[in-house]
N, C-alpha and C positions, 0 to 999 in steps of 0.2 A: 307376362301372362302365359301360362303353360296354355299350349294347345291340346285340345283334344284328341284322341285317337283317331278320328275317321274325319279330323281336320287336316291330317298331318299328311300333305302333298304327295309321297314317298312312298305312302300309303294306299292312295287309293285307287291303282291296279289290281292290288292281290288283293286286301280286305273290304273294299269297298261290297264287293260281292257277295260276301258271309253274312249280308242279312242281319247287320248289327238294330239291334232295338234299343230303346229307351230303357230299360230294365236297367236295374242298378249291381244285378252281379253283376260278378267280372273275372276273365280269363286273365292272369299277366301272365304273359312268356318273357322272361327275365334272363338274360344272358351277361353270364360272370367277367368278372376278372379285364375289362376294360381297363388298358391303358397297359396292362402287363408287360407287353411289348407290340410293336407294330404289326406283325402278324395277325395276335389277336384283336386290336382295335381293329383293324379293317374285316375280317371276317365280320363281327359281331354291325359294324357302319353296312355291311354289302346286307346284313340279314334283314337288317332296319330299312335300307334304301326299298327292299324289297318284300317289305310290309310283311315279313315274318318273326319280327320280335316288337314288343310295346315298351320294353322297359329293361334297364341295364345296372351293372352296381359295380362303380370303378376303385380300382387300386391307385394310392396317391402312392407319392415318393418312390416309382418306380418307373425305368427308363421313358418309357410313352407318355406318362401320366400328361405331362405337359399339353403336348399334342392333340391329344385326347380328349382331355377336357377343349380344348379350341374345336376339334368338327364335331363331338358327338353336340355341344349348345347351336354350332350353326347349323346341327342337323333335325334340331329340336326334340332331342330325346331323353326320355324319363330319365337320369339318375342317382339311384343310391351309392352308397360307401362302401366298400366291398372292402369290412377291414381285417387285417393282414397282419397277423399274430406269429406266422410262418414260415413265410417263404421271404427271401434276404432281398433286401430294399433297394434296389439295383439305380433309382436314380436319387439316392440321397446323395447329399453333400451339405461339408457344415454344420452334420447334425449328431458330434459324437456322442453325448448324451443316451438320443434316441437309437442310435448303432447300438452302444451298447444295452440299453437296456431290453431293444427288440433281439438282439442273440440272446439273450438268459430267459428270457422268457422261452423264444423256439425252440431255445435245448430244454427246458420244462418242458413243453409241448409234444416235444418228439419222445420222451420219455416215457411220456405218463398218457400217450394218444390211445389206448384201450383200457386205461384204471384213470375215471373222470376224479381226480383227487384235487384237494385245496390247497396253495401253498400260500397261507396269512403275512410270508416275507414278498411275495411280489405282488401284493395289493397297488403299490407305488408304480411297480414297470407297468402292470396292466393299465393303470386308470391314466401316467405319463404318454403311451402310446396310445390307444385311443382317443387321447383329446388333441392330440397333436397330427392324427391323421387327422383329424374331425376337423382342425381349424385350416388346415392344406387340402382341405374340399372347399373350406370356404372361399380359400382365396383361390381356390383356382377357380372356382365355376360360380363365383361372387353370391351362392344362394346354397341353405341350409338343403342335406342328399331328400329326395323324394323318399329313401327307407333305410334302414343297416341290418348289413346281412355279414359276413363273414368269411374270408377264403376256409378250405376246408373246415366250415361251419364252426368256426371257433369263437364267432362271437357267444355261443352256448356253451363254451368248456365253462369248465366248475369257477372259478375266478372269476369270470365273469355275471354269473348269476350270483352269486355268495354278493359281492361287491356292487352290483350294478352302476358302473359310469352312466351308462347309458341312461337318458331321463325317463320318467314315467311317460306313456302316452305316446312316445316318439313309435312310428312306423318301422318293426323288425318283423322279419323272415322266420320263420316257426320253424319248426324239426322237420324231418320229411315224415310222411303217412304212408305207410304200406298195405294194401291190401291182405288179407287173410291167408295164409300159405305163403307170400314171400319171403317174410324174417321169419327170426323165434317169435316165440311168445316175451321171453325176456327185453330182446331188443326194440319189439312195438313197447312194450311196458314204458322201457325208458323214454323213448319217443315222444310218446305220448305224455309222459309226464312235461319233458323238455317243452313240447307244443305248450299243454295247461299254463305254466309257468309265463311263456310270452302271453297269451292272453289274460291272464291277470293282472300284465303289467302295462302293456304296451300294444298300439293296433296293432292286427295283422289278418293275413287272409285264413279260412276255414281251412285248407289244406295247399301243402305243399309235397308238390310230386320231383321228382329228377326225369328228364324224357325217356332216360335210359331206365332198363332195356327198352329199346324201342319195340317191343311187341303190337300189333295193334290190335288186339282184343284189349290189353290192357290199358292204353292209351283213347280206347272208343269208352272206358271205365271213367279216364281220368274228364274228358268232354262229358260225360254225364254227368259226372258233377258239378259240374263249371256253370251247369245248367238251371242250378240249383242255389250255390254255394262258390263263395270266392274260395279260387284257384290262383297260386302260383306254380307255373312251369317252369324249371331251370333249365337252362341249353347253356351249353358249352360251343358257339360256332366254331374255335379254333381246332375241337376236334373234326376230323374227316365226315366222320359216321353222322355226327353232329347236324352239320353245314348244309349234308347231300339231302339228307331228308328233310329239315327243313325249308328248304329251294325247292322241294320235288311236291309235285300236283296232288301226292298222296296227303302231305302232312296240310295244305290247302284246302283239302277235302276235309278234314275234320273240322276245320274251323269253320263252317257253314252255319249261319244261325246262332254261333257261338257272340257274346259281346266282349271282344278281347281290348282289356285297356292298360291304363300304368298305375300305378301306388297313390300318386297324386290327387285318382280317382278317387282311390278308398276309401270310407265313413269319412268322405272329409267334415266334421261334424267334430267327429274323435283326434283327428290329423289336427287340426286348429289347437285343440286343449293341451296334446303333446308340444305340440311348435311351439306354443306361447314359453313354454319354460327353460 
């Protein structure tokens, strides 16, 4: 049985005190790339110990994976599938198949990473690799990921929307949302259409921010929403800049009153209809 946020031991130093309510939005602070390597599993484990993250979304078949999945379950925390279209599989073995078909894919990817194009001959790499992470979540962490989101958000490249492996209903990660003046106009457009697209198909939260820049007018923007409307926040602990502000009394201070939880939480109404399939 998943624990609640403001059940969870680890937790209730730092957010016991933010005033969490019964209300059903919800803030996730969701921190990437678990299991990458051991640097970054324990960054994102110290963030968690220290009740500044709800929720994480791990990398299989790579060096930590293993590890990883063992303290983040005995640490009882939220995870997704953090899958991994890109960056080279550092603890495979045994899987020349998946080797190969994960490098033609990432040299597509690195090619074509500013022109979102279709290529109808890797329908098989793509839908081969993500179910083959998907089933290396299952046996590592013996339970289907709390969401799917994507290293450099690739679970949204063209391929993957054209094609959708992914089942209807299941809990994904939206595009991010920029306030007015940060992008073009062009790149909200595409954004935004990216966002519409997961919500037609599949739960997810009302907006998705990146912490960075960490400015705090626009971070006191991104809590007023959260106020409102489900927020995902992304953190990076294994960057520096990352880490310091999260740990620091400032970024504690914003969450005051806020109800910060995990995916688990979400419409689970919606979460059930997806899982079933």
């Amino acid at each position: 049985m998943v624990q609640r946020w403001t059940e969870l031991p680890c937790q209730r130093l730092a957010l016991c005190l933010c005033g969490l309510c019964e209300r059903s939005i919800l803030l996730i602070i969701n921190a990437d790339d678990l299991g990458k390597d051991e640097y970054t599993t324990g960054t994102i484990l110290q963030c968690h110990r220290q009740g500044r993250i709800s929720s994480t979304s791990a990398m299989v078949f790579m060096r930590d994976s293993e590890r990883a999945a063992e303290q983040a379950m005995e640490a009882g925390l939220d995870v997704g599938l953090h899958i991994n279209f890109t960056q080279r599989l550092t603890g495979l073995s045994n899987h020349s198949l998946l080797e190969s078909f994960h490098e033609t894919v990432a040299g597509f990817l690195a090619r074509t990473r500013y022109c979102p194009l279709y290529n109808p001959r890797l329908w098989r790499q793509f839908e081969y690799i993500y179910h083959a992470q998907l089933e290396e979540f299952l046996r590592l962490y013996g339970k289907r990921p709390s969401h799917i989101d994507g290293h450099e958000h690739m679970h949204l490249c063209t391929n993957m929307i054209v094609d959708r492996p992914i089942h209807a209903g299941f809990p994904v990660r939206k595009s991010f949302h920029f306030f007015r003046g940060e992008k073009g106009v062009a790149n909200r457009l595409y954004r935004r259409f990216l966002s519409g697209w997961v919500d037609r198909h599949f739960v997810s939260t009302d907006y998705f921010f990146d912490i960075q820049p960490i400015v705090e007018q626009r971070l006191l923007r991104i809590m007023a929403l959260s106020r409102t409307s489900h927020v995902e926040l992304m953190v990076h602990p294994e960057r520096n800049i990352h880490s310091e502000y999260l740990l620091s009394g400032r970024f504690l201070d914003l969450l005051r009153g806020l109800r910060v939880g995990t995916w688990e939480e979400l419409n689970p109404g919606e979460r059930e209809k997806g899982l079933q399939g």
